[in-house]
KETIMI-697343 format. One line per field, with one value per atom (N, C-alpha, C, CB): residue in one letter; atom name; x, y, z. Coordinates in pm, 1 decimal. Glycine has a CB too. Layout:
<atoms>
r	(A, ...)
a	(CA, ...)
c1	(X, ...)
c2	(Y, ...)
c3	(Z, ...)
</atoms>
This chain:
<atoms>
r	(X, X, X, X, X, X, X, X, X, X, X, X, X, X, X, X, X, X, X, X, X, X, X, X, X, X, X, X, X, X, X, X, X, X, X, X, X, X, X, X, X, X, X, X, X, X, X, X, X, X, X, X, X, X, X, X, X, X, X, X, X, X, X, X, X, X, X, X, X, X, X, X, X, X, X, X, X, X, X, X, X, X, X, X, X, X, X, X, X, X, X, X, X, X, X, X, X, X, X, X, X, X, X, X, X, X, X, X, X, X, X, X, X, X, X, X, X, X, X, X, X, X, X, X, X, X, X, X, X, X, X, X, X, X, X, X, X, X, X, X, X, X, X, X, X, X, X, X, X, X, X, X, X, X, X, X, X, X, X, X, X, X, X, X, X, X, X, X, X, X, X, X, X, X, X, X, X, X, X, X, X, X, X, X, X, X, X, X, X, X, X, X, X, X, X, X, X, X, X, X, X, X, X, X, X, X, X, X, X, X, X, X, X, X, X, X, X, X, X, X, X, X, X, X, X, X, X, X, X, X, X, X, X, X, X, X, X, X, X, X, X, X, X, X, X, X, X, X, X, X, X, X, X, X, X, X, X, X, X, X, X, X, X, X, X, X, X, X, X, X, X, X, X, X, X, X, X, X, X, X, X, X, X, X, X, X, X, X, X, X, X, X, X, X, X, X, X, X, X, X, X, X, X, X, X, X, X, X, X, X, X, X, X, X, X, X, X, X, X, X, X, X, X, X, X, X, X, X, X, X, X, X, X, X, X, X, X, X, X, X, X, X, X, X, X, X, X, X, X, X, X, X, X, X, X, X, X, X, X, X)
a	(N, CA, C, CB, N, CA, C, CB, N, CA, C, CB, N, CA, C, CB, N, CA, C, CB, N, CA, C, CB, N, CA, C, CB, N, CA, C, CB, N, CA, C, CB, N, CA, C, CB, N, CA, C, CB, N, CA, C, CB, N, CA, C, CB, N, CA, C, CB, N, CA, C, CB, N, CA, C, CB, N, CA, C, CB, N, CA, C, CB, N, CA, C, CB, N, CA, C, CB, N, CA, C, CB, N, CA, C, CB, N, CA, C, CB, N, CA, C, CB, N, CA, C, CB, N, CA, C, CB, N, CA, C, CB, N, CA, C, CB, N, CA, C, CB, N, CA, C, CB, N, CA, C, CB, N, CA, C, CB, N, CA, C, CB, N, CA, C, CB, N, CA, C, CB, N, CA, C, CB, N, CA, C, CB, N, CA, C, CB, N, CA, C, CB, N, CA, C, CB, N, CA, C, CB, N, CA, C, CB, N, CA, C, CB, N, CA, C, CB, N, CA, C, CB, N, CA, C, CB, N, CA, C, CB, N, CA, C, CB, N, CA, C, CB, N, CA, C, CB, N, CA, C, CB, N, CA, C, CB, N, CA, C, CB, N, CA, C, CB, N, CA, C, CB, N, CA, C, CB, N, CA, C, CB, N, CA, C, CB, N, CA, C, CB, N, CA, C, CB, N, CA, C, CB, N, CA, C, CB, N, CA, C, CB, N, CA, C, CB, N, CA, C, CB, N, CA, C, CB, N, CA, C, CB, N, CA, C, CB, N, CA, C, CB, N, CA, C, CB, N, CA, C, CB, N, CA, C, CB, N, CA, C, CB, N, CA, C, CB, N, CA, C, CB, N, CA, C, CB, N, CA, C, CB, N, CA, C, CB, N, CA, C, CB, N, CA, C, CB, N, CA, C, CB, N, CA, C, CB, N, CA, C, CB, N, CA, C, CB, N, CA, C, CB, N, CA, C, CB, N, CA, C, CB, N, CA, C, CB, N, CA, C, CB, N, CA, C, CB)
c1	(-9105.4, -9026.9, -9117.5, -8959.2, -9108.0, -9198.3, -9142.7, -9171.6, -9314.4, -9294.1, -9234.9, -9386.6, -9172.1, -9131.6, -9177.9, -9008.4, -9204.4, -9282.7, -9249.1, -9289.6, -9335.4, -9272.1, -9147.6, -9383.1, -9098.3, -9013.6, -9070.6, -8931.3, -9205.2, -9266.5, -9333.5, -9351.1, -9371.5, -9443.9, -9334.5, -9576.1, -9276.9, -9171.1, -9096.0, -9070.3, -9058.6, -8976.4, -9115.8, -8848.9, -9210.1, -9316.0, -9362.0, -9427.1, -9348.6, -9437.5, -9553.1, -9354.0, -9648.1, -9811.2, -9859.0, -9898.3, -9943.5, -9966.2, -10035.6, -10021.1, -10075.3, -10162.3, -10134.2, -10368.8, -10040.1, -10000.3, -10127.3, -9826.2, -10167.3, -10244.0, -10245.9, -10278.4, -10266.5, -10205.9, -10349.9, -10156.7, -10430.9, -10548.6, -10693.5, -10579.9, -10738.1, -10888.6, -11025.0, -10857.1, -11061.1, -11198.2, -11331.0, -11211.5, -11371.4, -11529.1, -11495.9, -11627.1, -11587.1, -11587.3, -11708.2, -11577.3, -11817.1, -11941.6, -11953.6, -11995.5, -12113.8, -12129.5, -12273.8, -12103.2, -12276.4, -12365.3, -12442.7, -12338.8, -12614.8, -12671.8, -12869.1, -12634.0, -12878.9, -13021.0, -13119.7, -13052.2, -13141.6, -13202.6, -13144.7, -13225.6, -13128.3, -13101.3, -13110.9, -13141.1, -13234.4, -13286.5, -13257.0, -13482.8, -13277.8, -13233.6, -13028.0, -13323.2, -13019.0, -12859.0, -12793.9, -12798.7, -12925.1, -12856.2, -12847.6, -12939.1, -13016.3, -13016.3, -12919.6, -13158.8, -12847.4, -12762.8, -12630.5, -12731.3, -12601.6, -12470.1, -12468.4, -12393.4, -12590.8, -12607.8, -12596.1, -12805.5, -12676.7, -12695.9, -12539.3, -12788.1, -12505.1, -12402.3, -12294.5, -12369.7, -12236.7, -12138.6, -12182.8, -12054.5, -12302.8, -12332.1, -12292.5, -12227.0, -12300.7, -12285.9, -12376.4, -12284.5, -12324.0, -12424.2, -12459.7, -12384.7, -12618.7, -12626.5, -12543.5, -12742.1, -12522.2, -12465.7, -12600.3, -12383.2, -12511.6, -12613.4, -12673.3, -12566.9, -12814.1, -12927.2, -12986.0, -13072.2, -13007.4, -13121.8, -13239.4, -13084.1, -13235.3, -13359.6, -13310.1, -13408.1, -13405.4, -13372.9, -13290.5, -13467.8, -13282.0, -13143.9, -12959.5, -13159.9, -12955.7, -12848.7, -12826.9, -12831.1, -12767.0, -12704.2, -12562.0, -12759.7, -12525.8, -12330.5, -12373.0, -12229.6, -12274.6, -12252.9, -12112.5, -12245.3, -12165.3, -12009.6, -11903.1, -12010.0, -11830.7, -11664.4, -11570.6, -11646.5, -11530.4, -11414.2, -11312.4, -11408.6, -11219.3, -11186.2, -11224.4, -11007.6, -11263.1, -11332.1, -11503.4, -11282.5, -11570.8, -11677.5, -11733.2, -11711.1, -11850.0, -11909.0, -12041.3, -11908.8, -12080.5, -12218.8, -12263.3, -12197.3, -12389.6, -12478.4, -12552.8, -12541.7, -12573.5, -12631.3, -12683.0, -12538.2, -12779.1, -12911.8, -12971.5, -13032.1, -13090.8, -13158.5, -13294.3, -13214.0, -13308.4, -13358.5, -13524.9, -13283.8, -13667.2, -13766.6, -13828.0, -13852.4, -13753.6, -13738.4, -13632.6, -13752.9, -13625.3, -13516.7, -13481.2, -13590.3, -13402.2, -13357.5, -13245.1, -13353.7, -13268.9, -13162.6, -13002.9, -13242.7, -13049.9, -12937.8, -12825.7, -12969.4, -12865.8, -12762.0, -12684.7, -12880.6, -12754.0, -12684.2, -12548.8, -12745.7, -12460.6, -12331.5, -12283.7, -12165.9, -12148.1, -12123.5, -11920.1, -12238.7, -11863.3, -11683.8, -11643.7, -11650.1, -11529.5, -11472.7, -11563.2, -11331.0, -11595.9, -11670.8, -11572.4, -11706.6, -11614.5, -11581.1, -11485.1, -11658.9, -11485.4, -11378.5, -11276.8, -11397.2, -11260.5, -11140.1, -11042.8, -11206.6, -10967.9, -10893.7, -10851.5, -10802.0, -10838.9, -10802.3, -10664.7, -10864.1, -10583.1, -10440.9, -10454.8, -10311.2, -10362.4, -10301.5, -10193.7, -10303.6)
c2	(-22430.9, -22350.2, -22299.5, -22232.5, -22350.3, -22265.0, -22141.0, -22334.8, -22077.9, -21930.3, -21927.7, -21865.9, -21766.8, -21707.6, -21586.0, -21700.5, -21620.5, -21507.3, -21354.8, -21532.1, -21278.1, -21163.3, -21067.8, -21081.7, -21015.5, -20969.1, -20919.6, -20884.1, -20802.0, -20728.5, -20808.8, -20696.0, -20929.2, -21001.4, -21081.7, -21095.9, -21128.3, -21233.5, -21161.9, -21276.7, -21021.9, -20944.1, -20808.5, -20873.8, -20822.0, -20739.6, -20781.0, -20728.9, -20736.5, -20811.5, -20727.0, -20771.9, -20819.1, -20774.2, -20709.4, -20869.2, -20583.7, -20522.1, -20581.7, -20427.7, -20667.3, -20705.9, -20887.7, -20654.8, -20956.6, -21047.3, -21198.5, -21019.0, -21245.4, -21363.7, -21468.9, -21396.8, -21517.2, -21625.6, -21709.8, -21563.4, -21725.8, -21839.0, -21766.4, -21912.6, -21802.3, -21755.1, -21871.6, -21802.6, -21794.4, -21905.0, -21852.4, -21900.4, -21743.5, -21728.2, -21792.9, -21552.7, -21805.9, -21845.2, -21769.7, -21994.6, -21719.2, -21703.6, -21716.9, -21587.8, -21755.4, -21790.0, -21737.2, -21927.4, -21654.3, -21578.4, -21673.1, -21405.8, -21726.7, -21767.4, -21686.6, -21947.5, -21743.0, -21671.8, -21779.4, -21668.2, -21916.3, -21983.3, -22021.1, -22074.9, -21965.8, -22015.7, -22157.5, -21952.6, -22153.9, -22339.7, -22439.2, -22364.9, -22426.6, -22523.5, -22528.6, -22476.3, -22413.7, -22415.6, -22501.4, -22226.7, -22459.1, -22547.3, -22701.5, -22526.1, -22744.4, -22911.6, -22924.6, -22994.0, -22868.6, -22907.9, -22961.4, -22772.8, -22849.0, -22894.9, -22979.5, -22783.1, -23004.8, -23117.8, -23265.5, -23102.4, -23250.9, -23367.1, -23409.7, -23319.0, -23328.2, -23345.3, -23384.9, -23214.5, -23308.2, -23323.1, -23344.1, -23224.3, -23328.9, -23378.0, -23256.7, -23522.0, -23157.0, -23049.3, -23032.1, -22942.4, -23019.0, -23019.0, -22885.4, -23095.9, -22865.1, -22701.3, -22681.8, -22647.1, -22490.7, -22402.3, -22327.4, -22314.7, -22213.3, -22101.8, -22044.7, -22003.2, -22008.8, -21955.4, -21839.4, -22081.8, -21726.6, -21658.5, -21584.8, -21595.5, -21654.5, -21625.5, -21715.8, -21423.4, -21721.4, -21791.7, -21720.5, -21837.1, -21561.8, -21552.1, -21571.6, -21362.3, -21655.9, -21660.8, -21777.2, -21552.9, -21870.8, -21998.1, -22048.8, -22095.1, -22113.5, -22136.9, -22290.5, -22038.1, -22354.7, -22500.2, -22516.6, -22622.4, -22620.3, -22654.3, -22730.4, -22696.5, -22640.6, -22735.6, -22676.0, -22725.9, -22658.7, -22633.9, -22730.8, -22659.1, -22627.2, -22532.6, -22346.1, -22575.2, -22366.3, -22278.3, -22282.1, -22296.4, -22130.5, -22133.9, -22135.5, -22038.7, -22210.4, -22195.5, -22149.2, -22324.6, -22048.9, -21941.7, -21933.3, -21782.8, -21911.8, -21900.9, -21796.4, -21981.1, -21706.5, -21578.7, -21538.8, -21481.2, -21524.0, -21468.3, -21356.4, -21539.5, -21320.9, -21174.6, -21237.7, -21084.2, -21102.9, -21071.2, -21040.5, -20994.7, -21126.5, -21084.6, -20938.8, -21160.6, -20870.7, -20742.7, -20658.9, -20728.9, -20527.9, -20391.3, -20328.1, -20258.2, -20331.5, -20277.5, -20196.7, -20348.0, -20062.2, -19951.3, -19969.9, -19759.6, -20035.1, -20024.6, -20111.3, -20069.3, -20199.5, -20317.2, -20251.5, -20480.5, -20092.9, -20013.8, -20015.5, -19856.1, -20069.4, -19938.7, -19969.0, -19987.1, -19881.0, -19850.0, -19828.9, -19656.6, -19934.1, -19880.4, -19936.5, -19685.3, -19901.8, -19933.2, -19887.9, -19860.0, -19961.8, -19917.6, -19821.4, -20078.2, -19742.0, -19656.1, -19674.3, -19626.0, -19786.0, -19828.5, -19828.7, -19961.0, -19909.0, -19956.5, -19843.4, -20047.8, -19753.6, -19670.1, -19707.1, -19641.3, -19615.4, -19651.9, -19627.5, -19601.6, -19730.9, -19667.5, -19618.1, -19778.0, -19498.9, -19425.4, -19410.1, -19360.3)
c3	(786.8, 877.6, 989.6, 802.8, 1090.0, 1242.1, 1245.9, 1419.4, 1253.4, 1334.8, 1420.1, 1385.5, 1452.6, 1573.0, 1602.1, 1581.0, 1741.3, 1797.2, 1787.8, 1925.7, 1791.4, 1734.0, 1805.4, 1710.8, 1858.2, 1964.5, 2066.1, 1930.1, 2023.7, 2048.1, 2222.3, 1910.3, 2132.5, 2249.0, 2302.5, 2206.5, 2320.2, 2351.1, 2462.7, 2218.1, 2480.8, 2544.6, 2644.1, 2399.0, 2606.1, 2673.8, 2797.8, 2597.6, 2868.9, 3038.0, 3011.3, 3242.8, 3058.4, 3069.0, 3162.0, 3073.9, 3146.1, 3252.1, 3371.3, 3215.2, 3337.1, 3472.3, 3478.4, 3447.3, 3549.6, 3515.5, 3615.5, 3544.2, 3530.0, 3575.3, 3627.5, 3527.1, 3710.2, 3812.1, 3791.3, 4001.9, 3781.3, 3770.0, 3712.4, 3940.2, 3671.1, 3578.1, 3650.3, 3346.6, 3766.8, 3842.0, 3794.9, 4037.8, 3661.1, 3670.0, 3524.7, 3697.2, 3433.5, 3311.2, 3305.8, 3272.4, 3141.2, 3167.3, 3032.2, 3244.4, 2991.3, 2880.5, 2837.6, 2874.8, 2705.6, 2739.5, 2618.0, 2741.3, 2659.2, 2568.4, 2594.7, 2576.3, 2479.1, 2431.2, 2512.6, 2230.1, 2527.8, 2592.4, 2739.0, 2513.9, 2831.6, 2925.8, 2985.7, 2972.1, 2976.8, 3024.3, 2910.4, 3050.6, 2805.6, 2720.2, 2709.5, 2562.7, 2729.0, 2723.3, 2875.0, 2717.2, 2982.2, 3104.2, 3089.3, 3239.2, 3041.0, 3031.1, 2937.7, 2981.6, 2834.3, 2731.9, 2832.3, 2615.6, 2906.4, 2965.9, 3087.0, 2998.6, 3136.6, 3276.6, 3183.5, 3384.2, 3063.4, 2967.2, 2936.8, 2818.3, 2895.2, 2794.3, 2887.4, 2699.6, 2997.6, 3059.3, 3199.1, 3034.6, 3241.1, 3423.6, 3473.1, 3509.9, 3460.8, 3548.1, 3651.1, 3483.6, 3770.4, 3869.5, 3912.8, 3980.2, 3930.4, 3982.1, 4057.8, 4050.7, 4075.3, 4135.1, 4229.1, 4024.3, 4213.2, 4221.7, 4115.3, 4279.0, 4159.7, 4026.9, 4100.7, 3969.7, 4012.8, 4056.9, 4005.8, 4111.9, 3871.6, 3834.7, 3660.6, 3850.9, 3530.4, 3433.7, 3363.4, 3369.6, 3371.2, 3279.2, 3372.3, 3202.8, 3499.9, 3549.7, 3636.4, 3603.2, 3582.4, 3648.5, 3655.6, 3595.3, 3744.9, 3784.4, 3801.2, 3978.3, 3704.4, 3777.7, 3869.8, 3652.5, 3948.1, 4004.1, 3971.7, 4101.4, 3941.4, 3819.2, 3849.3, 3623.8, 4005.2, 4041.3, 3937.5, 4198.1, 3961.4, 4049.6, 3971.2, 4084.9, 3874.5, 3808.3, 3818.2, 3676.0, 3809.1, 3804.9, 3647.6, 3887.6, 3590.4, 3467.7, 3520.3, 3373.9, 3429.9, 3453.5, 3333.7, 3510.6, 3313.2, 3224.6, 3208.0, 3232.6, 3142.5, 3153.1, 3024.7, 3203.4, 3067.5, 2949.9, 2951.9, 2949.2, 2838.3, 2854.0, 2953.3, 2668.5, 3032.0, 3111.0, 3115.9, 3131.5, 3203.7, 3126.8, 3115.4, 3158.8, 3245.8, 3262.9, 3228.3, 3362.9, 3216.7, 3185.7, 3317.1, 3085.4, 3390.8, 3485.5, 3502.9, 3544.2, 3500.8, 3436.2, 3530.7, 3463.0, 3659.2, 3736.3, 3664.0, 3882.7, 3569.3, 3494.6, 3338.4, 3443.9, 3308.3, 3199.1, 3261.9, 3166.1, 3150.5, 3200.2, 3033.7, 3377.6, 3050.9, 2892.8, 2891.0, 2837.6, 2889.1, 2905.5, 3037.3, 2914.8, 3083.6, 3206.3, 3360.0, 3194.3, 3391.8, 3546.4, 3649.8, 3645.7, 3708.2, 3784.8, 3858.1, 3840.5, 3963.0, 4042.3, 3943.7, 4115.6, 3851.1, 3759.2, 3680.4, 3643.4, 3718.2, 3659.3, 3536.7, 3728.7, 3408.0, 3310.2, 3337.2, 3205.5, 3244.6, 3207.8, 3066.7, 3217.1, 3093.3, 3003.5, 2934.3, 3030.7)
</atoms>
């Protein structure tokens, strides 16, 4: 017997309704070995880079990024919850 969706969701509109998803990001511990993995594997061609914990290939119509730890601590990159601009709803 197939499920049915619950009502809850079936009849709910979403607060913030989505029309296309262009960043992707993928967070790994080796940066460089995680990049040759995916040029190897699938031919991804560089993007933009700017340093080894952060690389974008180009695969429009979406972006894929790569992001790693950092060899430095740079307090300006703390944050903790919803960022400032972004109003919570209540």
């Amino acid at each position: 017997m197939p499920r049915s969706k619950p009502k809850s969701l079936s009849t709910k509109k979403a607060p913030v309704q989505v029309r296309a998803i262009d960043f992707v990001m993928y967070n790994a511990k080796d940066v460089r070995k995680t990049r040759a993995f995916y040029q190897e594997i699938f031919g991804f061609k560089r993007g933009h880079e700017w340093n080894d914990c952060w690389t974008e290939f180009d695969t429009e119509p979406i972006t894929f990024c790569l992001n790693g730890p950092a060899k430095y601590h740079d307090p300006a990159w703390d944050w903790i919850g919803t960022p400032v601009h972004c109003p919570r709803r209540r």
